[in-house]
N, C-alpha and C positions, 0 to 999 in steps of 0.2 A: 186457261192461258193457252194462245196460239205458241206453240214450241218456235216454229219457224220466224214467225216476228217479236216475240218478246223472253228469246233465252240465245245466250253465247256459248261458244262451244267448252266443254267442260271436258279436256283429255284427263282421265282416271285420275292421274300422280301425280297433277299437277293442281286438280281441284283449288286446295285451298289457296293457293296463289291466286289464281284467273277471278277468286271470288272478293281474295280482299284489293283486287286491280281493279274489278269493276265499278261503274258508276252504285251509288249506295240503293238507289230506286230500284236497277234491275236488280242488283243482287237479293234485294226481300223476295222477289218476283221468282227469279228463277228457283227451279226445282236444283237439289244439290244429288250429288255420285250418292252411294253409299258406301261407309267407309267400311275396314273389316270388323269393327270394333262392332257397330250396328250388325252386322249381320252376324257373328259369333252371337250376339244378345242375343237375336231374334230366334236364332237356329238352338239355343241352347234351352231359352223358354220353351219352345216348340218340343222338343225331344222331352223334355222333362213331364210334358203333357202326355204325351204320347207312351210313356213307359213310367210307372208300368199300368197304365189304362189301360189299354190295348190288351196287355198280355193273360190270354186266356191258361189260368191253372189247372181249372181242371177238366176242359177239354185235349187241350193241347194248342200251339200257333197263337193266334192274335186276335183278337176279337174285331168282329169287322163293322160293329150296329153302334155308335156312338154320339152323342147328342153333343150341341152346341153347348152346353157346359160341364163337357167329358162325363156326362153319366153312361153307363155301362147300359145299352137297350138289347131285350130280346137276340138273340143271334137268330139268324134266319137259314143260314149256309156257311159252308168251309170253301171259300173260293182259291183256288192253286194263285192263279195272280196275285189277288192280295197277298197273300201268305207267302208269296216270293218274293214281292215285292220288299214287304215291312224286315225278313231275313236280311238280303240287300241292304236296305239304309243300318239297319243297327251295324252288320258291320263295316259298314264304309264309316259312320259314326266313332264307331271304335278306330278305328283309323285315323280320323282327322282329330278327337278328340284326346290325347294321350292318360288325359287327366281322370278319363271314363272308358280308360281302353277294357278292362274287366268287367267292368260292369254290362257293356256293350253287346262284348263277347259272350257272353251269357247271354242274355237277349239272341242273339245273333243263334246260338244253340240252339237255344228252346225253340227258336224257327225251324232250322234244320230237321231238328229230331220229328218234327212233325210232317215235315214235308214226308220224311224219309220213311217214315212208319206209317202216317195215315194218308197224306196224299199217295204215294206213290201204290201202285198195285199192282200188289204182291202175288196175286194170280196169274195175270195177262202182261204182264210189265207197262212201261209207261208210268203216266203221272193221271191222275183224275184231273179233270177239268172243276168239278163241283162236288161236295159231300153236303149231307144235311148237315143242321147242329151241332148233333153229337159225334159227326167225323165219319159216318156211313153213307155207303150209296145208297140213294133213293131213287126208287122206279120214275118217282116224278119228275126230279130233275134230270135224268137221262143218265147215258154211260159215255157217251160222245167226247174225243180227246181233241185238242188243239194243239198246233206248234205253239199258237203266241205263249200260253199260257205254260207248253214247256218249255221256251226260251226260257222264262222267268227261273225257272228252276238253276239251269242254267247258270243262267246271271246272281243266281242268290250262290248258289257252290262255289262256284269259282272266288266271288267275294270271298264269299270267310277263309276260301283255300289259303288265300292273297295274304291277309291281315291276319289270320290264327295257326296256320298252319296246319290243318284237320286235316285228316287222311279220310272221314268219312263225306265232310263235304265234297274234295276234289270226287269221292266216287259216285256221290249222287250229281254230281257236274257232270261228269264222265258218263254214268248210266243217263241221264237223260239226253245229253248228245247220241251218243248211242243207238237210243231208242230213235230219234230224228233221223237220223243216218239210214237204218233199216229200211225204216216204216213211212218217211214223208219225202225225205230226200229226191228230186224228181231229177235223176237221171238225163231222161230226154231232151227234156229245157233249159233246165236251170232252175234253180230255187227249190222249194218246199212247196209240194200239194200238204194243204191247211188243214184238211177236217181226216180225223182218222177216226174207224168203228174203234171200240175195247179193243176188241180182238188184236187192235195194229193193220186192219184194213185199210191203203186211204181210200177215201172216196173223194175219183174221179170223175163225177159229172152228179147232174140233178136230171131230176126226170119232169119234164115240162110241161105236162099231164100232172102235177102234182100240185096242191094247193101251194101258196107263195111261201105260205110258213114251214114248209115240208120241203123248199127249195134250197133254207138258209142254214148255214152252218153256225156255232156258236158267235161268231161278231156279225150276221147278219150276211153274208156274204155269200151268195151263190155257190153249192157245190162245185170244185171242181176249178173256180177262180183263183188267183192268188191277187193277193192285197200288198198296199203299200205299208199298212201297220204292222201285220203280222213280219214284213220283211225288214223292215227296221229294224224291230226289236230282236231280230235273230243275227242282224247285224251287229246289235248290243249287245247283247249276251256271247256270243261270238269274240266280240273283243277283248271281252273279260276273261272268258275259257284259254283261252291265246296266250294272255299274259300268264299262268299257271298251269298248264298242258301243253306239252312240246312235241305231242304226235304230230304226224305232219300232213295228216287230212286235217285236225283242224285248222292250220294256218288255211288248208288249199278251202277248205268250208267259208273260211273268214272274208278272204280273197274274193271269192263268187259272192258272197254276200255283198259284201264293197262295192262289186263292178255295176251290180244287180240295180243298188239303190242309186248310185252315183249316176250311172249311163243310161239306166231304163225307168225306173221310181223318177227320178230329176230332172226336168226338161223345163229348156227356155220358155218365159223369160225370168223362170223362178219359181218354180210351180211343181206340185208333185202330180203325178198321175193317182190316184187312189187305188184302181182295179186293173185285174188282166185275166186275159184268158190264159189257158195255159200255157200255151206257145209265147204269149208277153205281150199280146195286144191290147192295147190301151181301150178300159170301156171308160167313157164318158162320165162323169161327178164333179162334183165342185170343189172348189183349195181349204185345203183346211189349213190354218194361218199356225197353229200351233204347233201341227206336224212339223211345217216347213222349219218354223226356228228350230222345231226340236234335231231334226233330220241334218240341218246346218251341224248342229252340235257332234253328232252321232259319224259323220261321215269324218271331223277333222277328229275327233278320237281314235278311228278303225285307221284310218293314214299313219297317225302318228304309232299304234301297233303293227302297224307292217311296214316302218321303217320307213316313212315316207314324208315327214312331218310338215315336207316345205310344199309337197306337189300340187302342183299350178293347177291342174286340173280339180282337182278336190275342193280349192280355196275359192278357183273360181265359181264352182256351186253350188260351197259352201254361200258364198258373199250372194248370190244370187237368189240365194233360199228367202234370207236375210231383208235384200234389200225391195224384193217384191212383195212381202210381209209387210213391210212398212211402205214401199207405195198403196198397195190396198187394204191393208186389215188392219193399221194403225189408226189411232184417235190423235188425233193431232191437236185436239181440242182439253183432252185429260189425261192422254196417256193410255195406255194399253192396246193390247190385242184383241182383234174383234175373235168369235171364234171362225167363221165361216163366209164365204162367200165365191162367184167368180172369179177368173182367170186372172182378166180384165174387164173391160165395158164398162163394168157397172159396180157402185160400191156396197162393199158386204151388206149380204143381206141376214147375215143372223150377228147379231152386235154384243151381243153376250158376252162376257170378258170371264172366262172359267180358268180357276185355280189353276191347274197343269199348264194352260198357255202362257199366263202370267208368269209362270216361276220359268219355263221353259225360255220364254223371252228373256228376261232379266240374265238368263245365263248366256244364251247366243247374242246378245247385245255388247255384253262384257268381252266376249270371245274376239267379236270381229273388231272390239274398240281395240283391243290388245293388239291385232295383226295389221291394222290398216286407221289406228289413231293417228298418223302423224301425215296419212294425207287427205281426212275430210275428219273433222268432227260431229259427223251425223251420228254414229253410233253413242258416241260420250252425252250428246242431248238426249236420246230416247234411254240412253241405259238410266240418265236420271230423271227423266220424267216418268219412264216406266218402273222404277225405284217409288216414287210418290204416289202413284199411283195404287201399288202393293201397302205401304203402312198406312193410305188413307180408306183404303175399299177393302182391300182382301183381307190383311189383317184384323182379326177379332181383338178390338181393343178390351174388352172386357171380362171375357173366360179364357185368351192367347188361343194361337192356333192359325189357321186358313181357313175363311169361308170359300164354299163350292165355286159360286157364281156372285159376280156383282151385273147389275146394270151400265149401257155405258155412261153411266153419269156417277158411279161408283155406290149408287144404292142398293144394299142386299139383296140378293132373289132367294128362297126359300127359307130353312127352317133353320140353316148356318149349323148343322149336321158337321161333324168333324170327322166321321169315317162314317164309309160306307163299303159295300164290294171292291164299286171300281174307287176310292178315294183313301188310299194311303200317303203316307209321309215322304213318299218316294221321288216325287216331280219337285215337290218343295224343298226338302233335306239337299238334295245331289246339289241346286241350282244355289243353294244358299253359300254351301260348303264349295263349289267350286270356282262361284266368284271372290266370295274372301279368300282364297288359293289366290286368284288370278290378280286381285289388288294388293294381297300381300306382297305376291313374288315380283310385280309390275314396280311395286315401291323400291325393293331393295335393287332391282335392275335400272334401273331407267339412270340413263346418263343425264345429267342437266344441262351439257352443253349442245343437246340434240333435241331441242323440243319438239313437242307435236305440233301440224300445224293447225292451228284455229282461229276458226272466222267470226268477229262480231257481226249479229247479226239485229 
């Protein structure tokens, strides 16, 4: 189904109206919102899969080797992202869930405890980037630290701080800010140099005399560079730390992160930069369409924690993330995000529709419909075409769950694996949980004498 000629504009809260106003032909036709009621289902199936599957007893953390009908496979590593991540969702879960707030919170624990005792390293300080198995450093997998993967940390502390109230969490929040602050924090420029030795070395530069693979840091990225993903995520985690630590570098941390991603990560006509030097000169790569929705999301949350919820400038690059995503990396034909391609010119060249973008869009679709439904209904169409397109492809109708990747025509790619390192419940959980928030709250707010405006089309 062409979106643009065979669906009318569908503003959130007012859905079931516009559907029984419509002619009867298009209404089979079009793709409908999702309500909260569908996404509490989806989101609670989901979590019920995931716990306690996941939950490693007798190593510690979460298990990360999972198969497309939740059998438990071989563990192969202890990755700090993962394992910050799945912390993170249980207790944002606990949180949204009242009814599983204990149950959650336990979950949420048994994260922590792990982070705190075996990721973190208790010799050199910091967080491990990677342990084998059994929760030790291996010579194989290196000693090599990362910001991204201590943002996560991070961002799982601050969580449980938020929602349980832990004095241990808020301090491995604290201790891994800390550590960032010492040891990555780049003074000179701005931002965070990325790759740090054990010791809390960073390392600033590569040596060019050095084979390519001796060049890259843990995400692949040139000594000495800074990235657009690693700076995101410390702008998430950042926001979170913010809301439950009142020192006031981190507000001034949060701040610089904000300006970082907004003014230098974000440029016209909707586009992220991916890399930099370190001084913040943009190197040359392609738009990753999921970043961008994600990044929309990321920038109007860090606003609305430094007390800024309405600013003009933020919305507008919020909307701009948003709306170049859907000029180029959108399927106008089934829905979804491509993952990858140019600026402009030329249409995405990698078509792949991967989990995290999928759930990432569904959530900055909902976002922008909520701030700017009532003067285009462009958002309220792809949030439910991009809705159908998630229960028809991504969702595992059979074992529940997210597959990795669909085709763009919504046909499975791989083995429908439901974790792995980089794939936890994290991009899916948040995006599920914060558009039923945002149609919840849309519901009991919305005046009826003030409708949105929308266009048959």
């Amino acid at each position: 189904m062409h979106a643009d000629t065979r669906t009318r504009g569908l503003a959130l809260t007012f859905a079931a109206a516009l559907l029984a106003s419509a002619p009867a032909a298009r209404a089979e036709d079009a793709p409908a919102p999702p309500t909260p009621g569908e996404l509490r289902k989806v989101l609670g199936a989901e979590m019920a899969r995931w716990h306690p599957a996941a939950l490693d007893r007798e190593v510690g953390g979460f298990r990360q080797e999972i198969a497309r009908d939740w059998t438990v496979r071989p563990e192969r590593s202890k990755f700090l992202v993962y394992q910050a991540r799945m912390t993170w969702t249980a207790a944002a879960f606990a949180e949204f869930e009242p009814s599983r707030r204990d149950e959650y919170l336990g979950y949420a624990r048994h994260g922590l405890a792990f982070l705190d005792s075996a990721m973190r390293d208790a010799e050199q300080g910091g967080f491990h980037w990677t342990l084998d198995a059994r929760g030790k450093l291996d010579p194989a997998l290196g000693d090599e630290k990362h910001v991204y993967g201590t943002s996560f940390v991070v961002y799982a502390g601050a969580k449980l701080r938020a929602v349980g109230g832990d004095d241990l969490a808020l301090k491995v929040a604290r201790d891994a800010f800390d550590w960032l602050e010492v040891h990555a924090h780049d003074a000179e420029h701005g931002g965070w140099i990325e790759a740090v030795r054990r010791d809390g070395t960073p390392v600033a530069s590569y040596d060019p005399a050095a084979p390519v693979a001796k060049r890259q840091d843990r995400l692949g990225v040139y000594y000495g560079y800074k990235s657009m993903n690693s700076h995101i995520h410390l702008l998430e985690a950042l926001s979170e730390l913010a809301k439950v630590d009142d020192r006031p570098i981190v507000r001034e941390r949060l701040r610089e992160a904000f300006q970082i991603v907004r003014d230098k990560v974000a440029v016209e006509p909707g586009a992220l930069n991916l890399y930099f030097t370190r001084d913040w000169r943009p190197v040359p790569a392609h738009d990753s369409f999921g970043h961008d929705v994600e990044t929309a999301y990321l920038l109007v949350e860090a606003a609305e924690v430094l007390h800024m919820p309405d600013d003009e400038a933020t919305w507008k690059a919020a909307r701009s993330l948003v709306d170049h995503a859907l000029d180029w990396g959108w399927d106008d034909r089934n829905g979804g995000f491509y993952d990858k391609g140019d600026a402009f010119a030329a249409p995405a060249y990698d078509r792949t529709k991967v989990w995290w973008t999928q759930a990432e869009g569904l959530n900055a679709l909902a976002l922008l419909d909520r701030r700017f439904g009532r003067e285009t209904d462009r958002y309220a169409r792809a949030l439910a075409a991009q809705w159908a397109f998630i229960e028809r492809a991504m969702l595992d109708p059979e074992f529940g769950g997210w597959f990795a990747e669909a085709e763009p025509d919504g046909g499975r790619k791989g083995d429908g694996a439901k974790a792995s390192p980089w794939k936890a419940d994290y991009h899916t959980s948040r995006a599920l949980m914060n558009v039923a928030r945002l149609l919840e709250s849309g519901a009991e707010a919305e005046d009826p004498g003030s409708p949105r405006k929308v266009n048959h089309r």
